[in-house]
C-alpha positions in Angstrom: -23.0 -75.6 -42.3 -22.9 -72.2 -40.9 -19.6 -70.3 -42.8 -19.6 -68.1 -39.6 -19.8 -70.5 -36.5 -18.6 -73.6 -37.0 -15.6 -75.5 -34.9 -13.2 -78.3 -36.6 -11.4 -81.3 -34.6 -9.1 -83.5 -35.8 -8.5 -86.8 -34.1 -5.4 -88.6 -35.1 -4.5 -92.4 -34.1 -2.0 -95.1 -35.3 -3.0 -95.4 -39.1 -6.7 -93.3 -38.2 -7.6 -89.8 -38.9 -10.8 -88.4 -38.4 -12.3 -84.6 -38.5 -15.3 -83.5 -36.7 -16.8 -80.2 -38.4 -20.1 -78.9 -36.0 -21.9 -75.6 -35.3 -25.2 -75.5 -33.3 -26.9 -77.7 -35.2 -25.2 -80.4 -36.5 -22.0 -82.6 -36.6 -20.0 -84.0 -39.5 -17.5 -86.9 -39.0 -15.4 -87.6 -41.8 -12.1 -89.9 -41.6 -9.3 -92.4 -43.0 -9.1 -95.4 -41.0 -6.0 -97.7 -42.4 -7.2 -96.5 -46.3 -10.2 -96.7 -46.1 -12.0 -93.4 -46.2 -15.8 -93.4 -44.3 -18.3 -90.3 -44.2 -20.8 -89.8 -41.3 -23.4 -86.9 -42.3 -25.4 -85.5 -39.3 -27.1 -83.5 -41.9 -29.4 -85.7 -43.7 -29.1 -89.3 -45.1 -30.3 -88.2 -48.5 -28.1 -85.1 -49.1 -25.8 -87.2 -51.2 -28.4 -88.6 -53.1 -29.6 -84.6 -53.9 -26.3 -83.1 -54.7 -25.9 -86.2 -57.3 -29.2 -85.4 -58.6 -28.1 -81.6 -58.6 -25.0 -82.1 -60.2 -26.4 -84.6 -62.9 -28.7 -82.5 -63.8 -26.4 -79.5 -64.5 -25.0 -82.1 -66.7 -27.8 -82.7 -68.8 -28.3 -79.3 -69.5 -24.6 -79.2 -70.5 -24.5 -81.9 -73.2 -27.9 -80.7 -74.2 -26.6 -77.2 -75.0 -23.4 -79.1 -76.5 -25.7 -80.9 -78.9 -27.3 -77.9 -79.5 -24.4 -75.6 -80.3 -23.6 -78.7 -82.6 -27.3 -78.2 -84.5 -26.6 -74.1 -85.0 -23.1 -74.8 -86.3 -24.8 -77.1 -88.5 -22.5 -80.1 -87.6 -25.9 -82.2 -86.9 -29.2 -82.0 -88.8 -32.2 -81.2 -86.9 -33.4 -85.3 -87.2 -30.0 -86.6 -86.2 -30.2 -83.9 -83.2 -33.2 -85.1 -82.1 -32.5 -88.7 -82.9 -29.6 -88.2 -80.0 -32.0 -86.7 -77.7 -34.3 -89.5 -78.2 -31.8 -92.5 -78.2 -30.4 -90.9 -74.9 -33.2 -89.2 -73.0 -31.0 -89.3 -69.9 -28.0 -87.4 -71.2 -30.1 -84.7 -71.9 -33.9 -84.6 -70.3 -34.3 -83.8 -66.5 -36.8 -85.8 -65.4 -39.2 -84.1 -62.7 -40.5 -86.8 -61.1 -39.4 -87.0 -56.9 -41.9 -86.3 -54.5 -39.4 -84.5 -52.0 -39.6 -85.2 -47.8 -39.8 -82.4 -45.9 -36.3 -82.9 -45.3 -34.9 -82.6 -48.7 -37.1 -79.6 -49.3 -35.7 -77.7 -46.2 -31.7 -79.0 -47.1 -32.6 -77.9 -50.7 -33.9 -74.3 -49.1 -30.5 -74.2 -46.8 -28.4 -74.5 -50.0 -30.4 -72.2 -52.9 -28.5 -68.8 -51.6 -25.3 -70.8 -52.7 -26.2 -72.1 -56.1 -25.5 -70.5 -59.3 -28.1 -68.8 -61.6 -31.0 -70.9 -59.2 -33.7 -67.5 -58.6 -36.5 -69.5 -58.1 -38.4 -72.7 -56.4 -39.5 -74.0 -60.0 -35.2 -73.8 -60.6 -34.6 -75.5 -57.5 -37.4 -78.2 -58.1 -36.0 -78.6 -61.4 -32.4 -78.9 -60.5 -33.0 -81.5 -58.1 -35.8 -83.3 -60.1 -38.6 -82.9 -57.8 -42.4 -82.7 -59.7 -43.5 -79.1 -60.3 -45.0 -77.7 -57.6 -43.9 -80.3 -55.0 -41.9 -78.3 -52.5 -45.0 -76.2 -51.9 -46.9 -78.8 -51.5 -44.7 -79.8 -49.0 -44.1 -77.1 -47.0 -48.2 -76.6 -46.8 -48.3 -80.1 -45.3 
């Protein structure tokens, strides 16, 4: 959302809250109602699904780095080191493999000024696992 222009309600009844954050564009519900906590995103149905994708990736390159740091210290030999990666490809390999909608390529775009250390669309299509070359694509479509 738009830091600048955005307006917040907040709706309160009996056991109920919910908040209503808009700007021009779009309107976010989000709200307790008896304990039981519900989301409404006006956004894009998928932005959780990216900012999982995002944030599990970052994590990845963490506990690769880890393992790493643990191979230059000498801790692990190079075979078990690689032996970890192997046995646990996920832990540590971002796969590149989404073919991204037009949506998630323009809700990606709307959040790049905001990320850390992402300068470029092959960092962006990386951090949220989309082929090489993909948002491009999509934007030439």
């Amino acid at each position: 959302m738009d830091k600048k222009s955005y307006s917040t309600t907040v709706l309160k009844k009996g056991n109920g809250i919910v908040v209503s954050v808009s700007n021009e564009r779009v309107t976010t519900f989000a709200g307790v109602v008896r304990n039981e906590v519900f989301f409404v995103d006006g956004i894009n149905g998928n932005i959780k699904e990216l900012l999982v994708t995002a944030v599990n990736n970052r994590t990845r390159e963490r506990n690769y780095f880890k393992k790493y740091v643990e191979l230059l210290e000498g801790t692990i030999s190079d075979d078990e080191f690689d032996k970890a990666i192997e046995d646990n490809e996920d832990d540590y390999v971002i796969s590149e493999d989404k073919e991204p909608t037009l949506e998630d390529v323009q809700c990606v775009l709307e959040m790049a000024p905001e990320l850390k250390d992402v300068d470029s669309v092959e960092d962006l299509a990386s951090l949220f696992s989309f082929k090489p070359n993909s948002m491009q694509k999509c934007l030439m479509k």
